[in-house]
C-alpha positions as CSV (number, residue, x, y, z in Angstrom):
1,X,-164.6,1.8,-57.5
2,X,-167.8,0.3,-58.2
3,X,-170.0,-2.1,-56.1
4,X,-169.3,-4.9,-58.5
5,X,-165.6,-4.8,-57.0
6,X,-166.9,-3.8,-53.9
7,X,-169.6,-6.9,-52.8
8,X,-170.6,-7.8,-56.2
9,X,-168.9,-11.2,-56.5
10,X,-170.5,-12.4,-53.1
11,X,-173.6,-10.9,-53.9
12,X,-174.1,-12.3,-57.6
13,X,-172.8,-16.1,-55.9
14,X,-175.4,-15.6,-53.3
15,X,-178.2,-15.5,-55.7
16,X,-176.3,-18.2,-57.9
17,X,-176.8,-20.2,-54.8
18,X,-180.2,-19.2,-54.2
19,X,-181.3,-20.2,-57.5
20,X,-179.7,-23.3,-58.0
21,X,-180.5,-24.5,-54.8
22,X,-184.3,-23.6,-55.2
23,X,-184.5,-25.0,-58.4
24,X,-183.2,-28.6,-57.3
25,X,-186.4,-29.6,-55.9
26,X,-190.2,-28.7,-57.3
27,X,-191.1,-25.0,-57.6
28,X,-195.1,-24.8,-58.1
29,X,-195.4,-22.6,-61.5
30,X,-198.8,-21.3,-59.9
31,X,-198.0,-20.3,-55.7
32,X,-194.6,-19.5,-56.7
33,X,-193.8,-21.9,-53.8
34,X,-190.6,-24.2,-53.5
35,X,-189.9,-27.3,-51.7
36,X,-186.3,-25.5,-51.1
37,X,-186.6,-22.0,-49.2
38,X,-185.9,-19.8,-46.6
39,X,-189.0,-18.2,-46.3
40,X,-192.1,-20.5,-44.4
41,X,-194.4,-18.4,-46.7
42,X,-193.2,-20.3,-50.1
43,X,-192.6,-23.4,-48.6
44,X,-194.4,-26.7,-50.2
45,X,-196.5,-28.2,-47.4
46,X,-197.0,-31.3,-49.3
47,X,-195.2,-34.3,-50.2
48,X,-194.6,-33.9,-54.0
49,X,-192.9,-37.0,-55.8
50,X,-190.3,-35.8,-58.1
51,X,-187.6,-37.5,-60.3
52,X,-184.5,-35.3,-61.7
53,X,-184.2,-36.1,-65.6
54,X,-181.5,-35.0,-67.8
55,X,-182.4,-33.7,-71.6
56,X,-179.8,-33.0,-74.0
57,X,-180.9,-30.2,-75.9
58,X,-179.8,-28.8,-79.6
59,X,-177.5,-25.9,-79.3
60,X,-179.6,-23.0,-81.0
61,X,-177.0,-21.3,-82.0
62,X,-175.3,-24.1,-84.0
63,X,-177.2,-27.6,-84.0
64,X,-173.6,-28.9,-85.5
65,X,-172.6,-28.6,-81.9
66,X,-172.6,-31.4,-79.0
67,X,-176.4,-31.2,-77.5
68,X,-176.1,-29.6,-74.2
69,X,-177.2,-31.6,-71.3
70,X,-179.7,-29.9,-68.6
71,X,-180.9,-31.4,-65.2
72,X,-184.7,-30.6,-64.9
73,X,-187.3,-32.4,-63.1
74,X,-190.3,-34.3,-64.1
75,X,-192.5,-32.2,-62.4
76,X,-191.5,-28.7,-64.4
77,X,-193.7,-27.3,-66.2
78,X,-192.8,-26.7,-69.9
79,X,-192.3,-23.0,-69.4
80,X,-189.7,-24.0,-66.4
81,X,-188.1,-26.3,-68.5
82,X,-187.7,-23.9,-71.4
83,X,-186.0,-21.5,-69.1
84,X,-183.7,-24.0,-67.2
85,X,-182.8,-24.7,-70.8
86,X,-182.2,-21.0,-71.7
87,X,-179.8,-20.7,-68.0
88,X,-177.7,-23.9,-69.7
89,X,-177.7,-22.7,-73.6
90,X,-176.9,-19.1,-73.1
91,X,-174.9,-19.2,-69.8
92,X,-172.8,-16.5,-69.2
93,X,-175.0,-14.2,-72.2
94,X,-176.9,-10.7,-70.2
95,X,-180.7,-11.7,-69.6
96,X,-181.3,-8.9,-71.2
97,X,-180.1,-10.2,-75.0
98,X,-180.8,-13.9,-74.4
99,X,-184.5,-15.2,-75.8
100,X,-187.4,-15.7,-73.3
101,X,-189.0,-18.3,-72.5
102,X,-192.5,-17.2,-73.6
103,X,-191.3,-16.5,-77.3
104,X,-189.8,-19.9,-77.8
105,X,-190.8,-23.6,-78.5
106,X,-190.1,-26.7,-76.3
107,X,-189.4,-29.2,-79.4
108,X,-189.3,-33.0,-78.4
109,X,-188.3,-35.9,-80.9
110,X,-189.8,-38.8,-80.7
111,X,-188.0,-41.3,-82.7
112,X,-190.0,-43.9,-85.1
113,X,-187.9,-46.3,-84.1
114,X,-186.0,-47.8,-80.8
115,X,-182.3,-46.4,-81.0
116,X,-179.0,-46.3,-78.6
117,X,-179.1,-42.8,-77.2
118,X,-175.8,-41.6,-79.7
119,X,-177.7,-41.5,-82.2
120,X,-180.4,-39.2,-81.0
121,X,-178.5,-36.0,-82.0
122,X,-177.6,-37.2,-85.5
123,X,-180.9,-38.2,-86.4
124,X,-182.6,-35.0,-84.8
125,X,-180.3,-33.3,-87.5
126,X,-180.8,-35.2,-90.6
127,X,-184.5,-34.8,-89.9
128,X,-185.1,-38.5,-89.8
129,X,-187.3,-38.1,-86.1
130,X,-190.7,-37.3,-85.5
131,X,-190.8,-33.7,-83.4
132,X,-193.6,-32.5,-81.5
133,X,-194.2,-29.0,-79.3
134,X,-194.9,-29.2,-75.7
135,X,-196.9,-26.8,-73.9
136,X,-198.2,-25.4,-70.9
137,X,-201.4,-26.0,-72.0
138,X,-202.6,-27.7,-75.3
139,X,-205.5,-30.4,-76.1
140,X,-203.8,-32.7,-74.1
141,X,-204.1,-30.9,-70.8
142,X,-206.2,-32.9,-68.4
143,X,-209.1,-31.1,-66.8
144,X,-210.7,-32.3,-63.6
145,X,-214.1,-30.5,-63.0
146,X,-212.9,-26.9,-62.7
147,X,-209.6,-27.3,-62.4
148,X,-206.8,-27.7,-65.3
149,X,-203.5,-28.6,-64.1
150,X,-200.3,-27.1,-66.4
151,X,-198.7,-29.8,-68.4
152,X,-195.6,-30.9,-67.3
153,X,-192.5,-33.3,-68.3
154,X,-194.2,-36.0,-66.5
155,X,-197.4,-35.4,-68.8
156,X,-195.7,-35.6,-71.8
157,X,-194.0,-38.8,-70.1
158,X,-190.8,-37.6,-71.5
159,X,-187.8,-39.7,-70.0
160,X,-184.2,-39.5,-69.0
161,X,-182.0,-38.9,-71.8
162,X,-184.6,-37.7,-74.2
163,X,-182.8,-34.7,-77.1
164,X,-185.1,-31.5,-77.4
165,X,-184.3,-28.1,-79.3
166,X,-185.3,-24.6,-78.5
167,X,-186.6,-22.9,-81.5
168,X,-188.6,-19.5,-82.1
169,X,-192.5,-19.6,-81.5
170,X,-194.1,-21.0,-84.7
171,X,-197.6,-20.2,-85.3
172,X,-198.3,-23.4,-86.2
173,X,-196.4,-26.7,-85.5
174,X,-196.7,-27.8,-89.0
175,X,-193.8,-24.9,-89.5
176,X,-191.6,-27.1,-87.4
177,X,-191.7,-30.0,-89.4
178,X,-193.0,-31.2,-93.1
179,X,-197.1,-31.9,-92.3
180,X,-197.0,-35.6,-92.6
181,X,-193.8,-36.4,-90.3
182,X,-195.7,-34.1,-87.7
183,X,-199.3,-35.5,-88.2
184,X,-197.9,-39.3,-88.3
185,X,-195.8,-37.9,-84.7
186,X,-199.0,-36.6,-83.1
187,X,-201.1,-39.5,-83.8
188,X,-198.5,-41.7,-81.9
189,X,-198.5,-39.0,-79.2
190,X,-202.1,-39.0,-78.7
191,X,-202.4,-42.6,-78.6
192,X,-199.4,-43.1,-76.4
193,X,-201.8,-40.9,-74.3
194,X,-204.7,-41.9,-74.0
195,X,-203.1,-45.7,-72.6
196,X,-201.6,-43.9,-70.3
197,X,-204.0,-41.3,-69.2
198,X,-207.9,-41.2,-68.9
199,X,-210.0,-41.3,-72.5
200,X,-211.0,-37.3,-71.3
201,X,-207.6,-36.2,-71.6
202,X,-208.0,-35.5,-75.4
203,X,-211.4,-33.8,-75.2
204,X,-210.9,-31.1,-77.6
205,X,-209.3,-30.6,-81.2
206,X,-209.1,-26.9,-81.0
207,X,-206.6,-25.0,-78.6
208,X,-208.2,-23.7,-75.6
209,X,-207.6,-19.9,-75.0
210,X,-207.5,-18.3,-71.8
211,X,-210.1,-21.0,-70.5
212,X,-210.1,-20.0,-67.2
213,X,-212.3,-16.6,-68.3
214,X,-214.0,-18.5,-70.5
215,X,-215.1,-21.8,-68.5
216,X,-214.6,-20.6,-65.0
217,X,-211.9,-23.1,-65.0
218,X,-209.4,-22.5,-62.1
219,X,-205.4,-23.5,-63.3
220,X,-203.1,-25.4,-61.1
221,X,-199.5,-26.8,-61.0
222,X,-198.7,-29.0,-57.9
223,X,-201.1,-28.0,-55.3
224,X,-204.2,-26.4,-55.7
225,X,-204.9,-23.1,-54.2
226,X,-208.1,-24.1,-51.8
227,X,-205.9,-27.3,-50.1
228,X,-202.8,-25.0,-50.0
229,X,-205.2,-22.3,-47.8
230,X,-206.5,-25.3,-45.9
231,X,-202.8,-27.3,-45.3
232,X,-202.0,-23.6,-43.6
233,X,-204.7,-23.4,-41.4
234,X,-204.3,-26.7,-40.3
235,X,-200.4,-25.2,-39.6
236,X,-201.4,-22.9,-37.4
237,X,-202.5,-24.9,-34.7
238,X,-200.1,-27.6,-34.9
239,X,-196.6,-26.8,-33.5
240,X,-195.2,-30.4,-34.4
241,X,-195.9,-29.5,-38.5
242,X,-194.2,-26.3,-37.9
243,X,-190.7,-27.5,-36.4
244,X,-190.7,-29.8,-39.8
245,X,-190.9,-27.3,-41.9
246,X,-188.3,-25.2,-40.1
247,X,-185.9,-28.5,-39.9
248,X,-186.3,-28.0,-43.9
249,X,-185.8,-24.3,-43.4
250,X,-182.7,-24.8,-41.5
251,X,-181.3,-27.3,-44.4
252,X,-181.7,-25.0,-46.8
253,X,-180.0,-22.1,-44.7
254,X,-177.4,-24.4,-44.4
255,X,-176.8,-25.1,-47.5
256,X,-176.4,-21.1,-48.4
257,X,-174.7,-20.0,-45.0
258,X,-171.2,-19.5,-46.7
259,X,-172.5,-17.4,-49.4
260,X,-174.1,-15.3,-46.8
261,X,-171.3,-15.0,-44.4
262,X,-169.2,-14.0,-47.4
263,X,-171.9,-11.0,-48.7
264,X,-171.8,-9.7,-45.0
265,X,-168.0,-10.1,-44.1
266,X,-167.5,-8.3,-47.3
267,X,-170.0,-5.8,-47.1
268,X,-168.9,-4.8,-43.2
269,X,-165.3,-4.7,-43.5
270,X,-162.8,-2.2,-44.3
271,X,-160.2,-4.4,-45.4
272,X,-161.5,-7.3,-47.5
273,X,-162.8,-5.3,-49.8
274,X,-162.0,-5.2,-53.7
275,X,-160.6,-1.4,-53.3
276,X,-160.8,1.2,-50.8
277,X,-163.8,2.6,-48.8
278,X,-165.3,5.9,-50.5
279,X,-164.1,8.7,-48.8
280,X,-168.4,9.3,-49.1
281,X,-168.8,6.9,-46.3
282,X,-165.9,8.4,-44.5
283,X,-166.9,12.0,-44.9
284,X,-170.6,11.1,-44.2
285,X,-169.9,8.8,-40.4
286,X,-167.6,12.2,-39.6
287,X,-170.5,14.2,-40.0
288,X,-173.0,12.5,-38.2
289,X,-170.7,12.3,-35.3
290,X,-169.6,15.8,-35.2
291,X,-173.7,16.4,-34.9
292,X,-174.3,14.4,-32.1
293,X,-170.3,15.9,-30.8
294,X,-172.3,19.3,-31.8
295,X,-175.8,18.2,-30.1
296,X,-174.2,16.5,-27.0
297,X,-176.3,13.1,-28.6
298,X,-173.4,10.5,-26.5
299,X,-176.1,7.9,-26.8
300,X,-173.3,5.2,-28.5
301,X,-176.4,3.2,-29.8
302,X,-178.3,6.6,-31.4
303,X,-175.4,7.3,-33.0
304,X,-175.3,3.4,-34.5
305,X,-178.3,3.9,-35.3
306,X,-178.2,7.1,-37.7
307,X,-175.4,5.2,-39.4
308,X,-177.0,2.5,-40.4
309,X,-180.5,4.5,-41.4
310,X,-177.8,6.4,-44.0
311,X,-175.8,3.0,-45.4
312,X,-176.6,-0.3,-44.6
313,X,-180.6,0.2,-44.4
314,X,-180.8,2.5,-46.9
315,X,-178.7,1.3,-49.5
316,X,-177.4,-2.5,-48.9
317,X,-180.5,-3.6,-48.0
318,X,-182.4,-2.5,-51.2
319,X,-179.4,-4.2,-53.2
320,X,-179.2,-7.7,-51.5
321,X,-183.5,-7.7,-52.0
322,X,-182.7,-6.1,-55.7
323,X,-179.9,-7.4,-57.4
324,X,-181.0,-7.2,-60.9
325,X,-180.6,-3.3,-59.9
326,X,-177.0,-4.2,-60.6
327,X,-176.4,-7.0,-62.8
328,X,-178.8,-8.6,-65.5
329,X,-180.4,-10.8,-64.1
330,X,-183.5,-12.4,-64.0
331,X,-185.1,-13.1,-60.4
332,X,-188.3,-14.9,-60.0
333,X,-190.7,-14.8,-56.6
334,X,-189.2,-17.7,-54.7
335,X,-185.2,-16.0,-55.2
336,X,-186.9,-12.8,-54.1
337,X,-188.6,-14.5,-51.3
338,X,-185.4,-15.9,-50.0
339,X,-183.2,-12.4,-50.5
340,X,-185.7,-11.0,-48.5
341,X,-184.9,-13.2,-45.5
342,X,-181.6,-12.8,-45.6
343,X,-182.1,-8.7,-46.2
344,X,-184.5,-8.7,-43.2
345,X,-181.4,-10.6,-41.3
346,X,-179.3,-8.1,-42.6
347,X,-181.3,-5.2,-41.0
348,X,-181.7,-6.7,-37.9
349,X,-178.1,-7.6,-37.7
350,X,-177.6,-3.5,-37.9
351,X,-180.0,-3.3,-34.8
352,X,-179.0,-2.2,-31.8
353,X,-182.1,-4.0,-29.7
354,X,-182.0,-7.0,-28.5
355,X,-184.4,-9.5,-30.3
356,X,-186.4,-11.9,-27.7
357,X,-187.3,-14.8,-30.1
358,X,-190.1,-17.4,-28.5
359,X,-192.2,-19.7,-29.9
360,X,-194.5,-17.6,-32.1
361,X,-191.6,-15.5,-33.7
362,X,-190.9,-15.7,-37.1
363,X,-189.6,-18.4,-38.8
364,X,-186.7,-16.0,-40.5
365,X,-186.0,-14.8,-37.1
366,X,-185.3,-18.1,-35.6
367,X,-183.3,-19.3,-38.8
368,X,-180.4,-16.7,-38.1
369,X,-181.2,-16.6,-34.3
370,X,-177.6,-17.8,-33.8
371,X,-175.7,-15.9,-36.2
372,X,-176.9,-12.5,-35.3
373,X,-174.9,-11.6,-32.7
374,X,-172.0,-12.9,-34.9
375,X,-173.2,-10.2,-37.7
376,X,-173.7,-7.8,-35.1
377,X,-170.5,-7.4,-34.0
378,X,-169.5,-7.3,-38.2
379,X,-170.7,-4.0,-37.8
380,X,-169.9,-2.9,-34.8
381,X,-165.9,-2.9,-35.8
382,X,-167.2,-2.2,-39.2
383,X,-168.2,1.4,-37.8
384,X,-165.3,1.4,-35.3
385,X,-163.2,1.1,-38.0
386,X,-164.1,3.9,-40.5
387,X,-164.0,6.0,-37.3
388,X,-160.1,5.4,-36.6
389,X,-159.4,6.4,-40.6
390,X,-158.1,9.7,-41.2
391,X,-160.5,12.5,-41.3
392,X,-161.5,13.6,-44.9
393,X,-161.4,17.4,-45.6
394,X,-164.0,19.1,-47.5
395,X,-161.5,20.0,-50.5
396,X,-160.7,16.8,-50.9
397,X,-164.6,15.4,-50.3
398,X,-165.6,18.2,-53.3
399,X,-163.0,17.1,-55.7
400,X,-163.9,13.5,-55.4
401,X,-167.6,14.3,-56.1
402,X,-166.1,16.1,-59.2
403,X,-164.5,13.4,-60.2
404,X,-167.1,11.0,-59.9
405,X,-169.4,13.1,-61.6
406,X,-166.9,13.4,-64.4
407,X,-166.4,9.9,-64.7
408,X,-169.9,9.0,-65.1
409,X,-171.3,11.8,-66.9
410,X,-172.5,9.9,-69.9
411,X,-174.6,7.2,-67.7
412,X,-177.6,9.6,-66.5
413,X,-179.6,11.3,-68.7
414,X,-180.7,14.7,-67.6
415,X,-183.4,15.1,-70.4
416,X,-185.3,11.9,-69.5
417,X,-185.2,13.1,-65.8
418,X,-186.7,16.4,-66.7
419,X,-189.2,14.4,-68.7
420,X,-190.3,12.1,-65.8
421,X,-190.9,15.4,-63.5
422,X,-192.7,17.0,-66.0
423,X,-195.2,14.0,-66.2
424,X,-195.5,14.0,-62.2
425,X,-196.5,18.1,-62.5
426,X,-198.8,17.4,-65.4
427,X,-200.3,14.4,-63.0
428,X,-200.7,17.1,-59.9
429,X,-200.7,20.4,-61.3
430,X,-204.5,20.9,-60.4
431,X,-204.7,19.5,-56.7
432,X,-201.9,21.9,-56.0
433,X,-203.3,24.6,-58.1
434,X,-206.6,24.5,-56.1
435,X,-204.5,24.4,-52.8
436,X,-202.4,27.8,-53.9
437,X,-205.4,29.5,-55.4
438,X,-205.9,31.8,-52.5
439,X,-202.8,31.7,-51.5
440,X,-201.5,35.6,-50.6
441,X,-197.7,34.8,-51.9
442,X,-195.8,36.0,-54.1
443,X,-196.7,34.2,-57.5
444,X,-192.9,33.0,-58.1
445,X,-192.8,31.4,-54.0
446,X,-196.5,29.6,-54.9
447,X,-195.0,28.3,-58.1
448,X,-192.0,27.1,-56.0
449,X,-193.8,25.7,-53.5
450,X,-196.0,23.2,-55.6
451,X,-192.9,22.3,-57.4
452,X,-191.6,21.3,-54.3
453,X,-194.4,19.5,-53.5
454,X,-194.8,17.6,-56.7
455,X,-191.1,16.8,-56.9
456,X,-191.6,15.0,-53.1
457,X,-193.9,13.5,-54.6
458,X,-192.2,11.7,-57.3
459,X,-189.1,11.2,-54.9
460,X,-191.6,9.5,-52.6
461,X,-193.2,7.0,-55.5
462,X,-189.0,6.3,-57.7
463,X,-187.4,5.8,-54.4
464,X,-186.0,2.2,-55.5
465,X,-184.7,4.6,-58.3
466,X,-183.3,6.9,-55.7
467,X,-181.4,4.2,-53.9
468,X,-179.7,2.8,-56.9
469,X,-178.6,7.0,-57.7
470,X,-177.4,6.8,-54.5
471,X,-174.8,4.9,-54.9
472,X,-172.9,7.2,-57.1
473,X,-172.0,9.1,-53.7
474,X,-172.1,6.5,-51.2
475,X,-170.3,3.5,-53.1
476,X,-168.0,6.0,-55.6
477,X,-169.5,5.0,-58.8
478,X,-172.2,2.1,-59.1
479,X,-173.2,0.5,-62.3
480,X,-176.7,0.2,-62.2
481,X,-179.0,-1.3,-64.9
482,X,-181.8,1.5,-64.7
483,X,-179.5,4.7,-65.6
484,X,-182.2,7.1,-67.1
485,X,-182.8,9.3,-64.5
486,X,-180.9,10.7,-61.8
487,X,-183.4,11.8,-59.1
488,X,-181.5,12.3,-55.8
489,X,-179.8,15.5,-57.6
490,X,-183.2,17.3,-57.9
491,X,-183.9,16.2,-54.3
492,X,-180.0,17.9,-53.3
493,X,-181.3,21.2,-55.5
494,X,-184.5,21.3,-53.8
495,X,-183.4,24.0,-51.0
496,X,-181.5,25.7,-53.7
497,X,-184.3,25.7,-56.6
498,X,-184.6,29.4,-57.8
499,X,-188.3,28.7,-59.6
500,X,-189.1,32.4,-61.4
């Protein structure tokens, strides 16, 4: 079993959710901050005007195919347009082997003539219509004392319906297109400009690169930086301002609350799984109970609490936060922002304290206020349940880590391991060669010791890589994206390390 039949159809929906629910309303290129969220930190405090568009864009795989129709908004920024276009053209394709949206072209056609919409795709391929590259930031960009705002859809004053292609970054747009269609298309362009847009707006015939080191110029997307700090000052003494924002917190966690309940039903359950519980998990809750038995620990919420420190806290929750540790994905700062509520709910829905919520708690807190004790008693039979299971002996435990170790004996690569500690020693072999100089040891037991120490070390600083290793014994097998080391079986050999 792996945790892609274990919770990883919940957990990939729940960031499908995520994503597509953030990405329905303005997401501010520059804060990173969403009028969708969970989290009051990346939430838009200002009314931003908006309308949903739909481009049709050439397949780039085959422009004799249909054009592919994408909903974006008019507030997008090229670059988020180009990669709302690369979700729809390549859906289903690894992120990994799809382009990015940094090494390809936004190309709009702008025909020289009025024409009913069915005919944009044919023309686009006959090469009877005008195309011209948008940008992020070009010699159109408008420029308000120090501040440059990113070009978006709106800028361009593309419009519902318009056909655009995705094709590899050109060096020059003349490559695009033969130089007289494109010069005779950006004349039109700039001129279509300047009546809609100040007579500044074309002040420059050269491209501007990196202005904001070279003019002091300060970019921005939909709100700049010094009335976002001042909108959330004002916030902070107004308690009326806050309860709206959390009514538009509370819609969104609405609008995700099934994909959420399914994750944790999934992920606390011994029978609604996609295959049996690891006899790991099994073997591991025995132990710790037969050491508090062995301790005469009876504390029922100690013993909770060692359990989830060992699964739920120290694997789950680095997963829900991390999920391009196990698929290939691609997962930008207002998804993390949101997986991190619901990971923080997760971990307190493993608590055994009881959480006294008032008016200055946390906004997260007070979102899943209600559902806690729901989730809380998830886990409660979830570890009641494992305990009624038949005992797992340690013959049977050894020859399933043999198995598993077998089975996946081609994903880790020992030498690259053994290269990444030997960079850590080179890093620290003088600090702890200066701390063992007059050290009266044995030689071999000093060379052990700062081995040791480096090799903490490096556990302490991969431990994101440690977690996703982990699951090889705790979830029987996980498929994990970054497979080149294997760390957590140095940190098993560390009381066994025979250093001569």
């Amino acid at each position: 079993m792996d945790i892609v039949e274990c919770a990883g159809e919940p957990l990939f929906m729940l960031y499908c959710a995520i994503k597509q629910q953030m990405e329905k309303g303005p997401i501010d290129a520059i804060t990173g901050e969403a009028r969708y969220s969970l989290s009051e930190d990346k939430l838009i405090r200002q009314q931003i005007d908006y309308k949903m568009l739909t481009l049709n864009c050439v397949n780039p795989e085959n422009e004799n195919a249909p054009e592919i129709p994408v909903k974006v908004l008019n507030c997008d920024t090229i670059t988020q347009v180009k990669e709302k276009l690369l979700d729809a053209v390549y859906k289903g394709v690894p992120y990994s082997q799809r382009p990015k949206a940094g090494d390809m072209d936004l190309v709009s056609t702008i025909p020289s003539d009025p024409m009913p919409f069915s005919s944009i795709g044919a023309e686009w391929r006959q090469g009877r219509m005008a195309r011209i590259i948008l940008q992020d930031e070009d010699v159109t960009t408008k420029i308000d004392n120090d501040w440059k705002r990113l070009n978006t859809l709106a800028h361009y004053q593309v419009t519902d319906g318009s056909c655009v292609a995705l094709v590899p970054k050109q060096n020059s747009a003349y490559n695009i297109s033969n130089s007289s269609t494109f010069t005779k298309s950006l004349s039109r362009y700039e001129s279509m400009l300047r009546t809609a847009s100040s007579p500044d707006s074309l002040r420059s015939r050269t491209p501007m690169i990196t202005p904001d080191l070279e003019s002091g110029t300060k970019l921005w997307h939909l709100v700049k930086n010094h009335d976002h700090m001042d909108q959330r000052e004002g916030d902070r003494g107004s308690k009326m301002v806050s309860e709206i924002y959390l009514t538009r917190l509370l819609a969104t966690k609405g609008t995700l609350q099934k994909f959420v309940d399914d994750l944790f039903e999934t992920i606390f359950s011994t029978a609604h799984r996609g295959s049996a519980l690891p006899l790991a998990i099994k073997y591991m809750f025995d132990f710790l109970d037969e050491q508090a038995d062995k301790h005469q620990i009876n504390d029922h919420d100690v013993r909770h609490t060692w359990k989830s420190n060992c699964l739920p806290l120290r694997f789950w929750v680095n997963v829900i936060k991390n999920p391009q540790f196990v698929f290939d994905i691609h997962k930008n700062s207002i998804t993390d922002a949101c997986l991190s509520v619901v990971a923080q709910t997760f971990m307190d829905s493993c608590s055994t304290s009881e959480h006294k919520l008032g008016k200055d708690s946390p906004s997260n807190k007070l979102l899943y206020a209600k559902d806690i004790p729901n989730y809380k008693s998830w886990v409660e039979r979830y570890y009641a349940d494992i305990a009624k299971m038949p005992a797992i002996s340690d013959q049977d435990m050894s020859a399933y880590l043999a198995e598993q170790s077998r089975l996946h004996l081609s994903q880790f690569n020992s030498m690259s391991a053994l290269h990444e500690i030997y960079s850590y020693i080179t890093k620290y072999k003088d600090e702890h060669t200066n701390d063992f100089t007059y050290s009266s040891q044995p030689a071999h037991l000093v060379l052990e010791m700062m081995l040791k120490l480096i090799l903490m070390k490096w556990l302490k600083e991969t431990q994101e890589e440690c977690a996703q290793n982990l699951a090889q014994a705790l979830s029987a097998g996980v498929e994990v994206s970054h497979s080149s080391s294997h760390p957590q079986s140095f940190s098993l050999a560390l009381d066994t390390a025979d250093v001569t």
